[in-house]
C-alpha positions in Angstrom: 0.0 0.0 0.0 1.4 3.7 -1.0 0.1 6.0 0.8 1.5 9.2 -1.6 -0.2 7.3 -4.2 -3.7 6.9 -2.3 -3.0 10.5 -1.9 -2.6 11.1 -5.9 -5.8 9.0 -6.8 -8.3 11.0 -4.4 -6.8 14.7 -5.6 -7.1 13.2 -9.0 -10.7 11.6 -8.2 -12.2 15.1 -7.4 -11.0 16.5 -11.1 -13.4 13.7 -12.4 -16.2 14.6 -14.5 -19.7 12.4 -13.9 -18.8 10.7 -17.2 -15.6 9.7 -16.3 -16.9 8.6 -12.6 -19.6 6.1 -14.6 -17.1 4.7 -17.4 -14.5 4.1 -14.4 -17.0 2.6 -11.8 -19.2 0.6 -14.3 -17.4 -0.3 -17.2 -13.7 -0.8 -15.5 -12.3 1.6 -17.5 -8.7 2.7 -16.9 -7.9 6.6 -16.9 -4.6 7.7 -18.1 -3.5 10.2 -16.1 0.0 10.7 -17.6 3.6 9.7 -17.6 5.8 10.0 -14.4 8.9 9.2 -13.0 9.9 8.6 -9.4 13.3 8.8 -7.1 15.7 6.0 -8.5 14.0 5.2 -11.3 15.3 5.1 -15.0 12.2 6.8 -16.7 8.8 7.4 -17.3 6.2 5.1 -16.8 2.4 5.4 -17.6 0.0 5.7 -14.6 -3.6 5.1 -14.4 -6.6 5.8 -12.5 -8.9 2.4 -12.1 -11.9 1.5 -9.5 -11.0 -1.6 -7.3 -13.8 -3.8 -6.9 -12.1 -5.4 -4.0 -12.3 -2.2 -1.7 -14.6 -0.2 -3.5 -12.2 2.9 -4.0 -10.2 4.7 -6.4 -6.8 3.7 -6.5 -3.5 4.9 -8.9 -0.8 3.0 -10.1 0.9 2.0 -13.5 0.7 -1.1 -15.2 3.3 -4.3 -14.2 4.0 -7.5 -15.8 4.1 -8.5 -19.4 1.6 -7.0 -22.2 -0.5 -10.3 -22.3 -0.6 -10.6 -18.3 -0.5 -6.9 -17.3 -2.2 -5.6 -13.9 -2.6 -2.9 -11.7 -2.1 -3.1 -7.9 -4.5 -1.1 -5.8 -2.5 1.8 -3.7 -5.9 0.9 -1.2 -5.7 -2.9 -0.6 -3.2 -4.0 -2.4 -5.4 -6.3 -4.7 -4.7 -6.8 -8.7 -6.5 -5.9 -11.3 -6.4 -6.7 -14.4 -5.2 -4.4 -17.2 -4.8 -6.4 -20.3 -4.6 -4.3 -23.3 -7.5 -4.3 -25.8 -5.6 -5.2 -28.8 -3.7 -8.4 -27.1 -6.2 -11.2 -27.9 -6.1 -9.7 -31.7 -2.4 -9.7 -31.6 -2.0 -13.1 -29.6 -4.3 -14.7 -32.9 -2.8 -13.4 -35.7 1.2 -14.6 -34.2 -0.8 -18.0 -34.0 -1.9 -17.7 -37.3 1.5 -16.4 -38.5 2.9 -19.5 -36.8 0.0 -21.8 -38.5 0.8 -20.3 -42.2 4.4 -20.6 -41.3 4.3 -24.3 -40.5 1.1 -25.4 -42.0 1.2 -24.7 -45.8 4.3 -26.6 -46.4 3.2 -29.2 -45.1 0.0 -29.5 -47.0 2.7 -28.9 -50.0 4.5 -31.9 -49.3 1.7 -34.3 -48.5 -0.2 -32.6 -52.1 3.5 -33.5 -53.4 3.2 -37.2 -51.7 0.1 -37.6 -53.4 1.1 -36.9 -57.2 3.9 -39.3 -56.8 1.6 -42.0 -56.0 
């Protein structure tokens, strides 16, 4: 739990328009609030203002992990959430059907090949 974080999310909660409040609090949309960088670290990361279901509060905090597993920790309770990009599943299926292309057309070629010879 950050506390100086807690502290960001509620000053940034009262600049919230009701539009944002509902797409946040219904719809598990992530605000981005901008890029920062902290004390001791190498650059600037993207931070995000989400609604934790587990403690029912507004909490800040940028995204960790890997692209196709990424999550947010609440600044509140600690819990994850999940922040997946939209475009991953899209991107996850067309590597696999890269990787199917790839592997599966010469192989129809040779069995099609297989086939004349007989």
């Amino acid at each position: 739990m950050d506390f100086a974080l807690q502290i960001e999310a509620s000053i940034a909660e009262r600049k919230l328009n009701l539009l944002q409040l509902y797409l946040i609090q219904n719809w598990r949309k992530k605000l981005f609030l901008g890029r920062e960088i902290r004390p001791n670290w190498t650059g600037y990361l993207p931070f995000y203002l989400f609604w934790c279901n587990a403690c029912m509060r507004f909490a800040k905090d940028y995204p960790h992990g890997w692209p196709e597993n990424q999550y947010l920790n609440c600044s509140n309770c600690g819990a994850k959430c999940s922040f997946i990009p939209y475009w991953m599943p899209w991107l996850i299926k067309w590597e696999n059907l890269k990787i199917r292309i790839r592997f599966g057309i010469p192989l129809i070629i040779s069995i099609i090949k297989k086939e004349r010879k007989k």
